[in-house]
FITI-783561 format. One line per 10 residues: their letters; for each residue y, z, x of C-alpha. Coordinates in pm, 1 decimal, padded with zeros to 6 digits. Each point is the difference from the previous one (the first is absolute). Example, Ala and Ser with C-alpha at 12.3 -4.5 7.8 and 13.67 -1.06 7.14 Angstrom:
2
as) -00450.0/00780.0/01230.0; 00344.0/-00066.0/00137.0;
# end
This chain:
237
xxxxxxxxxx) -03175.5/02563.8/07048.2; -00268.9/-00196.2/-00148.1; 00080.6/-00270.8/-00307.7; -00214.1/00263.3/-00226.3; 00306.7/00282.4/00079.2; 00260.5/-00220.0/-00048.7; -00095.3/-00115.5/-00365.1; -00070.0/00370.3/-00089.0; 00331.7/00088.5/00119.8; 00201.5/-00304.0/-00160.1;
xxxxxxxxxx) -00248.4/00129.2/-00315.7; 00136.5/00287.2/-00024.5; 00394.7/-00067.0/00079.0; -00041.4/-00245.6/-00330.8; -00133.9/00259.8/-00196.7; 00269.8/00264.3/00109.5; 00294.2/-00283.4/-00094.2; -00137.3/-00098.8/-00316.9; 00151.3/00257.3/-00226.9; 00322.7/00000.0/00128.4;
xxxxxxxxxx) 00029.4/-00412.4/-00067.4; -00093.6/00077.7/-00324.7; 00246.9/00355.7/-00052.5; 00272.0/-00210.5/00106.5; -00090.9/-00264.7/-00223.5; -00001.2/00165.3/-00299.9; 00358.4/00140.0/00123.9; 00124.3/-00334.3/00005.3; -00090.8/-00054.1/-00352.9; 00156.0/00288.7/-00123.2;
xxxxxxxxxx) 00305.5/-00115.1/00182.7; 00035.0/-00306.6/-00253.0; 00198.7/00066.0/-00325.0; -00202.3/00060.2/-00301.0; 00035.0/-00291.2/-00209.6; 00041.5/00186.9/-00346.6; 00224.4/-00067.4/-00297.1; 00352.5/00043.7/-00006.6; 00085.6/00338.3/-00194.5; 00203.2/-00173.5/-00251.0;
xxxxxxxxxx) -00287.4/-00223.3/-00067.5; -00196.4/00291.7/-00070.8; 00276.9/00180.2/-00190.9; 00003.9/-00330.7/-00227.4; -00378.8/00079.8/-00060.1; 00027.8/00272.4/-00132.3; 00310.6/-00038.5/-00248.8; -00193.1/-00124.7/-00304.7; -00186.2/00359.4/00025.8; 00332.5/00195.2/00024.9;
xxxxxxxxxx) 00134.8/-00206.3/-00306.2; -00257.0/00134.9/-00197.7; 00140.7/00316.4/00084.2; 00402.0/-00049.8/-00084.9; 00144.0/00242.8/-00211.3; 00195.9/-00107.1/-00339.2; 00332.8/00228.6/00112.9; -00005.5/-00195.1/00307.4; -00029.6/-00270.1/-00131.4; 00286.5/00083.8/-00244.1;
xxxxxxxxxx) 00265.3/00128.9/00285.8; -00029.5/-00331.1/00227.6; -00058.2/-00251.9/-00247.6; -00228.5/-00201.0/00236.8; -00350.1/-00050.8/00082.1; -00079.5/-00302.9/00142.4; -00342.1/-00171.2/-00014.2; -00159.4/00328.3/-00079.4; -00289.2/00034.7/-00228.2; 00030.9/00200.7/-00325.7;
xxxxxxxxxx) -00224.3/-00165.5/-00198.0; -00002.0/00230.5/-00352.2; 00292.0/00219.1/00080.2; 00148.4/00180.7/-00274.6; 00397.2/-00118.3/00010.5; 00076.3/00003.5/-00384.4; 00327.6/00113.5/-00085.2; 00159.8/00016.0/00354.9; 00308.9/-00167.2/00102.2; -00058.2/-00246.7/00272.5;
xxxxxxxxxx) 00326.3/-00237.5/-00028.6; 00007.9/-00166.7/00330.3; -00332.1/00082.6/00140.6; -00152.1/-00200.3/00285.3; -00327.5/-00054.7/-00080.1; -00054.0/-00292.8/00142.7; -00347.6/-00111.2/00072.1; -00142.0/00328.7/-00164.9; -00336.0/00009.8/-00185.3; 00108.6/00108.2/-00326.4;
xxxxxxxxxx) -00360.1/-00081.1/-00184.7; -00078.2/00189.9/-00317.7; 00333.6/00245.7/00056.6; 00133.6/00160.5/-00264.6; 00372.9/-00120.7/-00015.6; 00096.8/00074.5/-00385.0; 00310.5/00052.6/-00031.0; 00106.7/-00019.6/00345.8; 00326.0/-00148.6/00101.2; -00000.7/-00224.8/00265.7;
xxxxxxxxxx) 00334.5/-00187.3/-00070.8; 00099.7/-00205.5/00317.5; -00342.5/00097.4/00183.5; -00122.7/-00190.3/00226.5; -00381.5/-00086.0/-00054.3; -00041.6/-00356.5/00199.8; -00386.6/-00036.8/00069.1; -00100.3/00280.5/-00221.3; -00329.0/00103.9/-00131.3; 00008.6/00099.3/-00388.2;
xxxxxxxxxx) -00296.9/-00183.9/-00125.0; -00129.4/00251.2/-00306.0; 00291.3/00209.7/00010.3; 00195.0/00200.0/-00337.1; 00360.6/-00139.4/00021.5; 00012.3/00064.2/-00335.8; 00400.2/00046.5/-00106.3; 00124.7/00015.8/00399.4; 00308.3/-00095.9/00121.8; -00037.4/-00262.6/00185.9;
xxxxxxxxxx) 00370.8/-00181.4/-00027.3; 00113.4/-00158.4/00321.2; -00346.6/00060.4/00220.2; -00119.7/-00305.3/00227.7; -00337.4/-00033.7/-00124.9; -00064.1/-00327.7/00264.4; -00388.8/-00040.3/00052.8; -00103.4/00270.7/-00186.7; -00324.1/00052.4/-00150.7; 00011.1/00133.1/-00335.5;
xxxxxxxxxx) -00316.5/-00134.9/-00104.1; -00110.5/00174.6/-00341.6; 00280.9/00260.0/00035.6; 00173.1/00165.7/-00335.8; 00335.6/-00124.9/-00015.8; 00054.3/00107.1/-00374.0; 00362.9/00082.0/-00076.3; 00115.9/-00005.9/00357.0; 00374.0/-00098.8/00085.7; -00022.4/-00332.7/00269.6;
xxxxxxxxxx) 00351.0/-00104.3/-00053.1; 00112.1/-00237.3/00267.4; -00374.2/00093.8/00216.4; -00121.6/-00241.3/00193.1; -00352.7/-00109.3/-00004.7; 00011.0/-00285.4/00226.7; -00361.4/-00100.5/00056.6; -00120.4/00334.8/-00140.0; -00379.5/-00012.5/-00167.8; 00041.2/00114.7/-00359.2;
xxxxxxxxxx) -00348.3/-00092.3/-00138.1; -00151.6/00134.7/-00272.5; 00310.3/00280.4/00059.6; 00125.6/00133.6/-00399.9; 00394.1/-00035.6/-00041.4; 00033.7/00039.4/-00378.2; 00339.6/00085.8/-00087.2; 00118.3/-00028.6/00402.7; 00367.4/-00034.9/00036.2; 00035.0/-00347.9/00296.3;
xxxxxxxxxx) 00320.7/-00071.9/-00093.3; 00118.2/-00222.1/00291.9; -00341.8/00095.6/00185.4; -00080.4/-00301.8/00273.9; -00387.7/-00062.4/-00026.8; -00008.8/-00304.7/00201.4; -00358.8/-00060.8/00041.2; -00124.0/00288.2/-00145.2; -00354.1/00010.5/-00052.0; -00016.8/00106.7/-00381.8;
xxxxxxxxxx) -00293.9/-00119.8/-00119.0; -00170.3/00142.7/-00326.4; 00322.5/00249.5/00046.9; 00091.0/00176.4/-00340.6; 00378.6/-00085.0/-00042.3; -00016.0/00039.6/-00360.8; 00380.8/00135.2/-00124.7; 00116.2/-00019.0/00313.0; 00371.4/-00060.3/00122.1; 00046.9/-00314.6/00258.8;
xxxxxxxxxx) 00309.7/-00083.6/-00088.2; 00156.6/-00231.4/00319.8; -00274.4/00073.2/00176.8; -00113.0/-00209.4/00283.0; -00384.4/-00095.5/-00055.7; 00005.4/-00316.0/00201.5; -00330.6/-00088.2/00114.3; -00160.7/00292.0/-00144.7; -00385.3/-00006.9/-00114.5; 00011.5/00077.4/-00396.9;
xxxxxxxxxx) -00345.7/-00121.9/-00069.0; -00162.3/00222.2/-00275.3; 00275.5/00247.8/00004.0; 00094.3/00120.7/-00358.2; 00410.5/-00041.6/-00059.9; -00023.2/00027.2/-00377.2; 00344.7/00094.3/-00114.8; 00170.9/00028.7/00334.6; 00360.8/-00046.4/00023.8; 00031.7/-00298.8/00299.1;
xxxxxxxxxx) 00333.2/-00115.5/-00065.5; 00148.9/-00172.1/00275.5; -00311.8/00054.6/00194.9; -00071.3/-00256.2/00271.4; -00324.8/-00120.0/-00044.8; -00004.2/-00309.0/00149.8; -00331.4/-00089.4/00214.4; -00147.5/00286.2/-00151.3; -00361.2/-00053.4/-00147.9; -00035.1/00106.9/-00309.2;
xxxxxxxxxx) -00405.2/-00092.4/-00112.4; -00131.8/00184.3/-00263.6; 00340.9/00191.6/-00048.0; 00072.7/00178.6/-00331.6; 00345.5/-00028.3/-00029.6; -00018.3/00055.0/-00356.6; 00273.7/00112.7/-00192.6; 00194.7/00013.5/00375.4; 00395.9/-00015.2/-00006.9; 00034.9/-00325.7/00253.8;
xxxxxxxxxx) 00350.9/-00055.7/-00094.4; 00139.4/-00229.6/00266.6; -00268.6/00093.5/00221.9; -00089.3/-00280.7/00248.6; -00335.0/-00108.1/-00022.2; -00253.8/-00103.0/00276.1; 00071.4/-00348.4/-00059.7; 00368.9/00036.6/00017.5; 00140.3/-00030.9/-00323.8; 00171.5/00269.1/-00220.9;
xxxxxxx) -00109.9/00172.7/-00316.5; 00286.8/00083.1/-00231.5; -00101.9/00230.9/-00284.2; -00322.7/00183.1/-00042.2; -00267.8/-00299.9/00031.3; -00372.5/00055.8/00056.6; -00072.3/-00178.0/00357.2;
# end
């Protein structure tokens, strides 16, 4: 056999190998796990859709929803005393007249929402945003609002007796006739915010800035004062 024959022939024995190498190749891939999410990872994706989709008599039966989203849900009027809301986006909801004595609302969205005469006695508020919300003749007896942003939120006639607001945000707030009496607003951002004929006896203001506050005609009998001293009587600060 000449040296021509022999490449032919080692020619063609390449040729004939070639696609198994690469069948069993491929086969070897396939082998390999698929490296794809987790299935609780994608359940998690898809849980701000299925919020959307909760239903109010749910809702209503287990008292808890949980960082879901229902941003301008209807609510008014319900009975939600110890609801876990916790982390829930709340924006531009409809809560008049809700009760939600004892909830608990830590890390809550409400910016923009009607709280308008709710019951909100007893509800940790911690960290909330309630930016711009109606708080109008709502019941926060003993609430706290650690740390909760209150700008430009309306509380006119609110009922905070004992409330703790230490470090609210309340800027440009409307507390006008409002009810702080012994509550805690240590810390707590008044600049702009309107407490024209509030009642803040006892209140604990101390550290609190007050810049551009109208306390005018505001009850701040034996109130303690950013600066640490104590009014006694009604007295314009």
């Amino acid at each position: 056999m000449n040296l021509r024959t022999v490449i032919i022939v080692l020619t063609l024995l390449a040729a004939a190998t070639l696609p198994i190498a690469v069948r069993l190749s491929v086969a070897e891939n396939i082998s390999q796990p698929l490296k794809i999410k987790p299935l609780e990872k994608l359940q998690q994706a898809v849980l701000p859709l299925k919020a959307k989709k909760v239903d109010v008599a749910l809702i209503l039966k287990t008292k808890r929803c949980v960082g879901c989203d229902l941003r301008e849900i209807n609510l008014s009027g319900l009975d939600l005393s110890g609801a876990d809301l916790r982390n829930t986006d709340l924006s531009r909801a409809n809560l008049k007249n809700t009760k939600l004595k004892d909830a608990k609302m830590s890390g809550t969205r409400l910016n923009q929402s009607n709280l308008t005469h709710a019951d909100l006695d007893g509800a940790d508020f911690k960290e909330s945003d309630l930016k711009g919300a109606d708080l109008s003749d709502a019941q926060l007896l003993n609430t706290d609002l650690t740390k909760a942003n209150l700008n430009t939120a309306t509380l006119n006639r609110t009922e905070l007796r004992d409330a703790d607001l230490t470090g609210a945000k309340l800027e440009s707030a409307n507390l006008s006739n409002a009810t702080l009496v012994g509550a805690h607003l240590t810390g707590a951002n008044l600049t702009g915010a309107n407490l024209s004929n509030a009642v803040l006896r006892y209140a604990d203001l101390s550290k609190a800035i007050l810049s551009k506050t109208n306390l005018r005609g505001a009850d701040l009998s034996l109130a303690i004062m950013p600066d640490g001293t104590t009014v006694y009587g009604t007295t314009q600060y």
